[in-house]
C-alpha positions in Angstrom: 106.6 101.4 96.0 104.6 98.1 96.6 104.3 95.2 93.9 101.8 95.7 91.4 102.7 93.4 88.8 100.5 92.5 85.6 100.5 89.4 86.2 97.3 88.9 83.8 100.1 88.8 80.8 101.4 85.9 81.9 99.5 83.5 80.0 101.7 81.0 78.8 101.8 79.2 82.0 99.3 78.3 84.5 99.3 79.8 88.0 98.3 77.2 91.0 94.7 79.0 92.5 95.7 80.0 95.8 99.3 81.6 94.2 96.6 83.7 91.9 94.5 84.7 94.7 97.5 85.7 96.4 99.4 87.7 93.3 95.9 89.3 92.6 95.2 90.6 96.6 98.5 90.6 98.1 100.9 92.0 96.0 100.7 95.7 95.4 102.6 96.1 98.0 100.0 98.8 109.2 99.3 105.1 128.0 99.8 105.5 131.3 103.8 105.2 134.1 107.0 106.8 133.7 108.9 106.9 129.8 108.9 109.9 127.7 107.2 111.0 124.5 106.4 113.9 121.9 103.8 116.3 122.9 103.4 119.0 121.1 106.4 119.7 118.9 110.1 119.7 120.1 109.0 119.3 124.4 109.6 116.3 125.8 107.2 115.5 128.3 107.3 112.1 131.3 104.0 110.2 130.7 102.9 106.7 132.0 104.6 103.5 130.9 102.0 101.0 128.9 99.0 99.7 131.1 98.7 95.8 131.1 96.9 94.8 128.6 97.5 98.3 126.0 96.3 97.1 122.7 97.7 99.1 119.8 96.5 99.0 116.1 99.1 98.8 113.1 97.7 99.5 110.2 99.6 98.0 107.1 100.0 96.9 103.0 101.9 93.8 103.8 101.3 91.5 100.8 99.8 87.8 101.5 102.5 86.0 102.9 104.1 89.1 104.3 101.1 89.6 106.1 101.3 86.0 107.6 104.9 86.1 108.6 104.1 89.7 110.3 101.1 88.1 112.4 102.4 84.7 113.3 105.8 85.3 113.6 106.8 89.4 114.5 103.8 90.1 116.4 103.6 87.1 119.5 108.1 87.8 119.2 107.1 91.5 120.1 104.5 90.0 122.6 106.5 87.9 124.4 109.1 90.7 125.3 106.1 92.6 125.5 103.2 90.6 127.6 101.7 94.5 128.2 101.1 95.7 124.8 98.5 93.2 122.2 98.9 94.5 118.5 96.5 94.5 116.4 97.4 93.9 112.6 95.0 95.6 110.2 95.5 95.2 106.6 94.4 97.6 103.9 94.7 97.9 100.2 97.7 100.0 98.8 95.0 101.8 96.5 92.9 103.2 99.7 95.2 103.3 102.9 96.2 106.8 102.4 93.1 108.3 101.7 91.9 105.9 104.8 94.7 107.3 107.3 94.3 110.9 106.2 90.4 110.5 106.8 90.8 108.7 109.9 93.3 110.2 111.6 91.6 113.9 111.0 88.5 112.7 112.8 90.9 111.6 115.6 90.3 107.6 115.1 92.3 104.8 113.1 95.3 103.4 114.1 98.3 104.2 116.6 100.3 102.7 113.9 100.9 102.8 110.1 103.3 101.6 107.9 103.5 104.3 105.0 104.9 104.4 101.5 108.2 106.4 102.0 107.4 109.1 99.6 103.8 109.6 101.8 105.5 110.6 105.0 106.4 114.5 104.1 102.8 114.9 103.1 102.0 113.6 106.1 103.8 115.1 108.1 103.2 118.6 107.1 99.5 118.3 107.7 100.4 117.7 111.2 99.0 114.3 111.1 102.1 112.1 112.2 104.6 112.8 115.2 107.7 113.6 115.2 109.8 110.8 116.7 113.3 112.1 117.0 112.7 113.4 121.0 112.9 110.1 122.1 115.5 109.3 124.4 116.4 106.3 122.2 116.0 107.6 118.9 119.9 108.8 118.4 120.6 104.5 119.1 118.1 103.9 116.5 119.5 106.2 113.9 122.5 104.6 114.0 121.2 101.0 112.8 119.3 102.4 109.8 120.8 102.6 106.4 121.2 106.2 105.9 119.4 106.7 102.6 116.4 104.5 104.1 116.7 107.1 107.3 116.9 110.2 105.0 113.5 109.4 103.9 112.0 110.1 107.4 113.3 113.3 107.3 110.7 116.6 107.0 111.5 120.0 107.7 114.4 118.9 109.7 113.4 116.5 112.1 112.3 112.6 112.0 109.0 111.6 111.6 109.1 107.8 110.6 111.4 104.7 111.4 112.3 102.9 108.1 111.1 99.6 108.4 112.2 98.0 105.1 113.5 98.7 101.9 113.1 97.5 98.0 115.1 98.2 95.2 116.3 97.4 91.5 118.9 94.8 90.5 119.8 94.4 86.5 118.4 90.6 85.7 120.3 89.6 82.3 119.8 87.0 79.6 122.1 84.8 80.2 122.0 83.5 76.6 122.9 86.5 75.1 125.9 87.7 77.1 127.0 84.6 76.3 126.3 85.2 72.2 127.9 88.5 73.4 130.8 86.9 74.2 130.4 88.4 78.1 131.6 86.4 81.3 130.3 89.2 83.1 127.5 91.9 83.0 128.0 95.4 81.9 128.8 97.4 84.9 128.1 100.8 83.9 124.8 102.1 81.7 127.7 103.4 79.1 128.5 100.0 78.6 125.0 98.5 78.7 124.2 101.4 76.3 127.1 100.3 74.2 126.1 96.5 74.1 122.4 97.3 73.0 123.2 99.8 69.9 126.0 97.0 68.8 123.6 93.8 69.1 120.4 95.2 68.9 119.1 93.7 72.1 116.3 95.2 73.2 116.1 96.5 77.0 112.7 95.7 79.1 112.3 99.3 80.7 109.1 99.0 82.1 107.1 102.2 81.3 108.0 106.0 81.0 107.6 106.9 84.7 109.5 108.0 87.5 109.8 104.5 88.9 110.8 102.9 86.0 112.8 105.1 84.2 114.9 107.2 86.6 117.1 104.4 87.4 118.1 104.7 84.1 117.9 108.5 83.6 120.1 108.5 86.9 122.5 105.7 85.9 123.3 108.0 82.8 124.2 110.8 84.8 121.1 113.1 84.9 120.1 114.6 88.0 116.1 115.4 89.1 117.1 118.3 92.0 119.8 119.4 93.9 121.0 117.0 97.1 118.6 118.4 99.4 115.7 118.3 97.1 115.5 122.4 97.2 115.4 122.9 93.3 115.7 121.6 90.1 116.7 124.1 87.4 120.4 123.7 86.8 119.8 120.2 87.4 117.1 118.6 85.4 118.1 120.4 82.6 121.7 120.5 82.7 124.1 119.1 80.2 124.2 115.7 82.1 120.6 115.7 82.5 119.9 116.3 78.8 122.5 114.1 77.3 121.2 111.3 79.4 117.7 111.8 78.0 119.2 112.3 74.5 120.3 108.7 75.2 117.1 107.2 76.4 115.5 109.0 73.3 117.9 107.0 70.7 117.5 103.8 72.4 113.3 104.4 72.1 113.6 105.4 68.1 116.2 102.8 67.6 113.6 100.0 69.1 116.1 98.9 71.8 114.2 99.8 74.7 111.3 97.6 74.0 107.9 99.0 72.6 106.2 95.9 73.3 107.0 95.8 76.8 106.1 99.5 77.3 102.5 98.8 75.9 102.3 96.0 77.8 102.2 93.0 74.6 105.3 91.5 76.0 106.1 90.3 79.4 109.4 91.2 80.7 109.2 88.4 83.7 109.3 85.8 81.1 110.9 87.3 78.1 114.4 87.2 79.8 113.8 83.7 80.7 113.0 83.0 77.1 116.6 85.0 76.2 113.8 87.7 74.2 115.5 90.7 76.2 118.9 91.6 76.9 118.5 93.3 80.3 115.6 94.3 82.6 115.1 95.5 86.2 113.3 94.3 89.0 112.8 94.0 92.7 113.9 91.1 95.5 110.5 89.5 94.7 111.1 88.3 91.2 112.8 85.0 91.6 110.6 83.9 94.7 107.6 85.0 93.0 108.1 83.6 89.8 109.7 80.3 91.3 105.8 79.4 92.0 105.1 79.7 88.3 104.3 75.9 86.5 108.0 75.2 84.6 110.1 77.2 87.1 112.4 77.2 89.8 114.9 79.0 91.1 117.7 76.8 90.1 116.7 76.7 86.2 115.7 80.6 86.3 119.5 81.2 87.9 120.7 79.0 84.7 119.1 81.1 82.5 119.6 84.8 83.9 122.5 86.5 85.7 121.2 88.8 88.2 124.1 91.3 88.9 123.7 95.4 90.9 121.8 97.9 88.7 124.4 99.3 86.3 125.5 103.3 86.8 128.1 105.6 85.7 131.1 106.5 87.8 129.9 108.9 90.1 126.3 108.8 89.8 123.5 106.8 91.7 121.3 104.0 89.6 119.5 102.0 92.1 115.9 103.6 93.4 114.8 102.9 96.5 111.3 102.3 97.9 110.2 101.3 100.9 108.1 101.9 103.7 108.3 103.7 107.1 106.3 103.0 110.5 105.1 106.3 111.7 103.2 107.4 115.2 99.8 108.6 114.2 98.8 112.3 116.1 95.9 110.5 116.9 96.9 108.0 118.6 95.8 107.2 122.4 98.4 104.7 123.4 101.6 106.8 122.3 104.2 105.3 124.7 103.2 101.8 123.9 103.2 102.4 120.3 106.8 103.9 120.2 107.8 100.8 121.9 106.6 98.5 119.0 108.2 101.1 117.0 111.6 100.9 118.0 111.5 97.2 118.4 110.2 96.8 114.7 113.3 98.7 113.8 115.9 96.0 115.4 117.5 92.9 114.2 115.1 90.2 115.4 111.9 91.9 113.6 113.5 92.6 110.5 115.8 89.3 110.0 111.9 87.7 110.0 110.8 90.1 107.9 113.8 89.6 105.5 112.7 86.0 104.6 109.9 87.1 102.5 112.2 89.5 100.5 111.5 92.6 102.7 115.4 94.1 102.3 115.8 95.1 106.1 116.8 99.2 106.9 118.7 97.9 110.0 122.4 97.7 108.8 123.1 94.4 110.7 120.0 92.4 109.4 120.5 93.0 106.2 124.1 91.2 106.4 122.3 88.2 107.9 122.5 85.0 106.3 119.8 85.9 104.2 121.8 88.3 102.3 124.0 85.5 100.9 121.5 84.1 99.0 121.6 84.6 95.1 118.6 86.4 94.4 119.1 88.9 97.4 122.9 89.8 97.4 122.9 91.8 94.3 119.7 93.7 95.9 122.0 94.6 98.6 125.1 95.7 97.0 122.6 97.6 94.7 121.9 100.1 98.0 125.9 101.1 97.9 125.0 103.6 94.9 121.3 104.0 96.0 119.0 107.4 95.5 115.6 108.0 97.1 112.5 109.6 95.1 112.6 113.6 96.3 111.1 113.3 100.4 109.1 116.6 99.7 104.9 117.3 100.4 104.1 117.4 96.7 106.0 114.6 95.6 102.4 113.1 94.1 102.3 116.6 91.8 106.1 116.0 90.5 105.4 112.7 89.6 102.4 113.2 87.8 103.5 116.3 85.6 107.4 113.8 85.1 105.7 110.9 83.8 103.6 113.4 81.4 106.6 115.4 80.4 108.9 112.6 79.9 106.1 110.6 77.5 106.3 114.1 75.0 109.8 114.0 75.3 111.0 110.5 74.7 107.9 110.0 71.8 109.2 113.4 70.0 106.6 115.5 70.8 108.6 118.4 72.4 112.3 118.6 72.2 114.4 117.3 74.8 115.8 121.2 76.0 112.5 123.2 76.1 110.7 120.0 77.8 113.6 119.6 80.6 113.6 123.1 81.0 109.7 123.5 81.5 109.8 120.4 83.8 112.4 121.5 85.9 110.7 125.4 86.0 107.6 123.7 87.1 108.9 121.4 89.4 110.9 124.5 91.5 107.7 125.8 92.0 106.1 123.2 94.3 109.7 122.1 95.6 108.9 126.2 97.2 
């Protein structure tokens, strides 16, 4: 999930030009010696360590200043262990790279490289236009460093096809002002409770729109499920008891006005209505507080007095926290294979992704995200939010599921179909392209 943000609501204050620039373009959110690579499936063949001088192409959606911090500071690290392999850093719109890799890489050309949305890489994989990586001699090390949830979204047809580079996720940012009319010293920790609070102070809650990205930290948090664990079905999950009492729930906050219509239709703008103590709750990524803290009339010290940014809340026993992120995969096309795999496996260590974590990037490598970094503030919560983590299903037709979810939801939560027939239908529905 990159960081598209409307940032054209946010009229109150006056952006600096160059931040604008950057917030419109950046944000959105890639041989020959003796090593060993994939060839052709599960064999392991020896093939020729890098040539001097290999160049490799990364093709990429790093945002502005992402982008800058890859090129100046992770690619001459990587060179400098690496004098034999020049990268080449290639940045493409979020909106075209897929189509861009799919196309290229099927005509045998673009990069060795790329740096994919985490709920691409099955797709990919399954039209045979990514390599499998788990043959490498070092890829059981590897595997070890990587969060596990981040890792499980490399995963197709039961082998490894991507290192997780980085992840994002949600955090609950609260009005500070209200808790306090609430007479809170702390957050609510579970969505029963934050359920609870709404309904008895009318405080409205800035979900951010009725789709899978927005609302099934919410759905989740509640206790509804999408499929089984292993992403093989969905009926007798999706519209199971849980499932349907959770969407019963996000239903009476919608009628009841608590989960905000202006927000959903875009009027109001979450980023600055907590600020202004106008929400009770809403959710965002890592970026919000470096982001915003280039805003005219804040900083981070003054949006820290007025917010409390605490993990995103979630009943006992069930997941609330979605994870995005993206994973550097090995292009079939690629002519420089060995030296690609070596810029791989270095992106995946602690040097590369402790750089990386600066600009709010939340590292996959278990270590670097418990660097120093991790203390701060605005990041801790982000990380403690992964401990009760879920991942979007990892499956080739995710792009269909999400499509036909953030249509069925809409009829459901606006009254249009009732809650049971429309869970049931989804989940019938989505069984058939999990097959």
């Amino acid at each position: 999930m990159t960081r598209r943000r409307k940032w054209g609501q946010i009229r109150r204050r006056k952006l600096p030009i160059a931040l604008a620039v950057w917030l419109v373009i950046g944000i959105g959110v890639t041989g020959c010696g003796s090593g060993e690579s994939i060839i052709g499936g599960s064999n392991v063949e020896k093939v020729m360590e890098p040539a001097a001088n290999e160049e490799i192409t990364v093709w990429h959606t790093y945002s502005d200043v992402e982008s800058w911090t890859f090129e100046h500071e992770v690619i001459p690290a990587f060179e400098k262990q690496h004098p034999e392999i020049r990268v080449v850093s290639v940045k493409r719109p979020y909106e075209n790279i897929k189509g861009a890799l799919i196309s290229e890489t099927t005509s045998g050309s673009g990069p060795d490289v790329g740096r994919l949305d985490m709920v691409w890489l099955a797709e990919f994989a399954k039209l045979g236009l990514v390599d499998p990586i788990d043959g490498y001699p070092e890829f059981p090390r590897i595997s070890k460093m990587i969060h596990k949830t981040a890792l499980e979204s490399s995963k197709y047809a039961g082998r490894y096809y991507g290192v997780p580079l980085n992840m994002n996720t949600k955090a609950a940012i609260y009005s500070r002002k209200l808790l306090k009319q609430a007479g809170l010293d702390r957050p609510p920790a579970t969505m029963d409770e934050l359920v609870a609070l709404s309904e008895r102070t009318g405080w409205q809650l800035g979900v951010n729109g009725i789709n899978t990205w927005s609302i099934l930290p919410y759905f989740t948090g509640l206790g509804g499920k999408l499929t089984n664990d292993d992403y093989t079905k969905s009926v007798g999950y999706l519209d199971s008891p849980a499932s349907i009492r959770a969407v019963q729930t996000l239903k009476r906050l919608l009628d009841k006005g608590l989960i905000s219509e202006d927000v959903l239709s875009g009027k109001l703008e979450r980023w600055l209505a907590i600020q202004d103590g106008k929400l009770l709750m809403m959710d965002e990524g890592p970026w919000y507080y470096t982001i915003l803290s280039h805003v005219d009339g804040y900083n981070i010290e003054n949006m820290l007095d007025n917010t409390v940014l605490a993990p995103f809340p979630h009943n006992a026993g069930q997941k609330g926290a979605i994870i995005g992120g993206e994973n550097l995969v090995l292009m079939k096309s690629s002519r420089h294979k060995q030296a690609a795999w070596t810029f791989m496996k270095w992106m995946a260590g602690v040097p590369a992704q402790q750089i990386m974590f600066k600009t709010g990037l939340l590292p996959t490598n278990v270590e670097a995200s418990e660097s120093k970094e991790s203390l701060s503030p605005t990041i801790r919560p982000y990380v403690e939010s992964l401990n009760a983590s879920f991942l979007r299903p990892p499956v080739t037709n995710w792009a269909k599921i999400d499509k036909q979810f953030n249509e069925s939801f809409e009829r459901i939560l606006r009254g249009r179909v009732p809650v049971e027939i429309g869970l049931e239908q989804l989940a019938a529905q989505i069984d058939e392209w999990l097959k």
